[in-house]
Structure formats: structure tokens, C-alpha cells
C-alpha positions in Angstrom: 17.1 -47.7 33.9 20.3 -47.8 34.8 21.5 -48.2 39.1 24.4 -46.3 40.9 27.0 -49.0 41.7 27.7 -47.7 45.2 25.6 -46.5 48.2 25.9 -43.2 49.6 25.5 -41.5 52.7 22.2 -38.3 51.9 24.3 -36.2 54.8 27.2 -35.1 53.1 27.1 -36.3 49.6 25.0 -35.9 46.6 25.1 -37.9 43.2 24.4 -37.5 39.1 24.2 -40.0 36.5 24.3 -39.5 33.1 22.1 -41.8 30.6 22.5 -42.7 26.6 25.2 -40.1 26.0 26.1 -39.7 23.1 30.1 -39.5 23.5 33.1 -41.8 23.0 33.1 -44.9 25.6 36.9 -44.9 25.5 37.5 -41.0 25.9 35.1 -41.4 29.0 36.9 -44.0 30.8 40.0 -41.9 30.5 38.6 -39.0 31.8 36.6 -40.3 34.7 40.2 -42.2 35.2 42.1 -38.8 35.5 39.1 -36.6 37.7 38.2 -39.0 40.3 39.5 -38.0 43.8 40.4 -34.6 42.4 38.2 -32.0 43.8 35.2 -30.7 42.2 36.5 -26.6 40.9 39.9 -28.4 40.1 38.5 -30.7 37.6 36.1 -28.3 36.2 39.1 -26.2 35.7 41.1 -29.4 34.2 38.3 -29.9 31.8 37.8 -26.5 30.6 41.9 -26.3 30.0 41.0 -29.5 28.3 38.3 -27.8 25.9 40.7 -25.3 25.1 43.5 -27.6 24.1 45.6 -26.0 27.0 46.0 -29.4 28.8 45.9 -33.3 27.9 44.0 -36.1 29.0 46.4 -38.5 29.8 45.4 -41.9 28.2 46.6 -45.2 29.9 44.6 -48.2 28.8 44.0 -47.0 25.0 46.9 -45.8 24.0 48.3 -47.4 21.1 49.8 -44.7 18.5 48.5 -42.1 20.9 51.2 -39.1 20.6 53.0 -37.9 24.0 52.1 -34.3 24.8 54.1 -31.6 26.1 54.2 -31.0 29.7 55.5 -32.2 33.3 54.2 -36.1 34.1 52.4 -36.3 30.1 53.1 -39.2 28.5 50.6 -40.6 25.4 47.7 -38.0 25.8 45.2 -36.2 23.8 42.4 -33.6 24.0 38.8 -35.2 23.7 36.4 -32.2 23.5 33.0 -33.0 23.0 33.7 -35.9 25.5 35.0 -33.2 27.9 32.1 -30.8 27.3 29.5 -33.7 28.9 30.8 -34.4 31.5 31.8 -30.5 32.3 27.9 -30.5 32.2 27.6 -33.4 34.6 30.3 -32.3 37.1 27.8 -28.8 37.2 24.4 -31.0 37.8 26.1 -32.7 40.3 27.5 -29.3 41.9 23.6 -28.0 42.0 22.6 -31.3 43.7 25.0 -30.5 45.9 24.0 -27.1 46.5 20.1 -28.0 46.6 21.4 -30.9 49.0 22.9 -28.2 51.8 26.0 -29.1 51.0 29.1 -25.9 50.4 30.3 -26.4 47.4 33.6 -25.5 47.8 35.0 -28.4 49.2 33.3 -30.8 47.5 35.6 -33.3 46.0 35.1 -36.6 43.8 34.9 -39.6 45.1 33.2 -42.0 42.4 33.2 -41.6 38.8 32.6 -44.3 36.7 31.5 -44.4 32.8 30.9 -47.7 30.9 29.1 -48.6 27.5 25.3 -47.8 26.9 22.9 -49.4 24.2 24.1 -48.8 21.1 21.8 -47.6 18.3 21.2 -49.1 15.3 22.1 -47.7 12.2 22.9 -48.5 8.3 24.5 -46.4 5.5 23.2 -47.6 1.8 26.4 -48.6 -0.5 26.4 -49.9 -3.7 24.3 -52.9 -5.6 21.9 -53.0 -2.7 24.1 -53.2 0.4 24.6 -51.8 3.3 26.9 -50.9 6.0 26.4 -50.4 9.6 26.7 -47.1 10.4 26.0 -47.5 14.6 26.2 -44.8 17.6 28.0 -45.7 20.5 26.5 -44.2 23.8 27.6 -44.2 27.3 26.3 -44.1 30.8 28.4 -42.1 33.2 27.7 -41.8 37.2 29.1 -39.3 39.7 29.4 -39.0 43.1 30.9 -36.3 45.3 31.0 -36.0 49.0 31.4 -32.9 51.0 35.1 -33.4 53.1 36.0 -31.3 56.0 38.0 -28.0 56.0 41.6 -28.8 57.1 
């Protein structure tokens, strides 16, 4: 099993990790890059403009013959859908935590986000004259945590 990385405080925030997923390491670590400290129904929004190719993720580390994308502050950027789709899922566990937790929902913003590599599975693909290729999935573990801020 896999720890959080920070503490938190059980009064005003709540937490959700995701295990084993089965999504690109790198498209993770740009996403979580671009959502933490944004609050929560803003990046749900980003990442459902993202699913529907309306906005970019903007990619800083890996972005080497990465195409710029139209728009206001975009540089190299691209659109990383099933990647977005998980952690759309996550950002709604975390959002019922929150809600189970007594926390209101609606100003609940991010405040750690992390995703890094998980165990890889093993896998080959025959080829010719009795070889074979690796043929491996890449999976990735992925922790939130959101904290309940007060209204200004």
C-alpha cells in the first residue's frame, strides 16, 4: 500500500488517493502540475474543457516536439483524455469525502496533488523465430488533497 506524503488537518480537509491506474505517468504529472491550488469546480471545469478538446494542458517538463496550442498564456500543450477522465473521477471521490467529511463543497480548493509511477505490469508480445518483445503497462499512483478555505 501506498502512504499520503503529507499530514492533514480531519477539521477542514479531506483526501483521495488513487492506486495502480492505469494512465500515462507523464500526462499525470502535467495535469496535477496545472490543478493544484486551483479550486475544486474550476478544475473540474478545466478538465471537462480538456475532455472535450476545448482547452490544453500546458506541458512544461515533457515537451519536446510538443505543438503550441491556440490561446492566451499556451505554449507547447496538448489534450490527454483518458488521463483527464481519471483524475475528473478522483477530483469527484475527493469532493464526496469532502461532503461526507462536513465540509461545503463550494469553496473547496486544492492544495496537494501529486501523481508519480506505480508497479508496472509485466507483459510480452510473441514475434517472429521464437522471440518476444515486452509489451508492459505503465500505472500510476495519484493523491489528492483539498482543504475547505474561508469565504472572503
Amino acid at each position: 500500500m501506498v502512504g499520503y506524503s503529507t499530514k492533514i488537518d480531519p477539521e477542514n480537509s479531506a483526501r483521495a488517493i488513487g492506486y495502480e491506474l492505469r494512465i500515462s505517468p507523464k500526462h499525470s504529472v502535467e495535469i496535477c502540475s496545472k490543478l493544484r491550488g486551483m479550486m475544486l469546480e474550476d478544475a473540474k471545469k478545466y478538465l471537462e474543457d480538456v475532455i472535450a478538446l476545448k482547452k490544453a494542458i500546458p506541458f512544461k517538463r515533457y515537451k519536446k516536439y510538443v505543438g503550441h496550442r491556440r490561446g492566451k498564456g499556451y505554449g507547447p500543450g496538448r489534450f490527454p483524455q483518458r488521463a483527464a477522465k481519471e483524475i475528473l473521477r478522483l477530483l469527484e471521490h475527493v469532493e464526496h469525502n469532502a461532503e461526507y467529511g462536513g465540509l461545503d463543497t463550494e469553496n473547496i480548493q486544492i492544495v496537494h496533488m501529486s501523481a508519480y509511477r506505480g508497479r508496472v505490469y509485466q507483459g510480452r508480445m510473441p514475434r517472429a523465430h521464437g522471440r518476444a518483445t515486452e509489451w508492459n503497462t505503465e500505472t500510476v499512483n495519484i493523491e489528492i488533497i483539498v482543504e475547505e478555505i474561508e469565504e472572503q
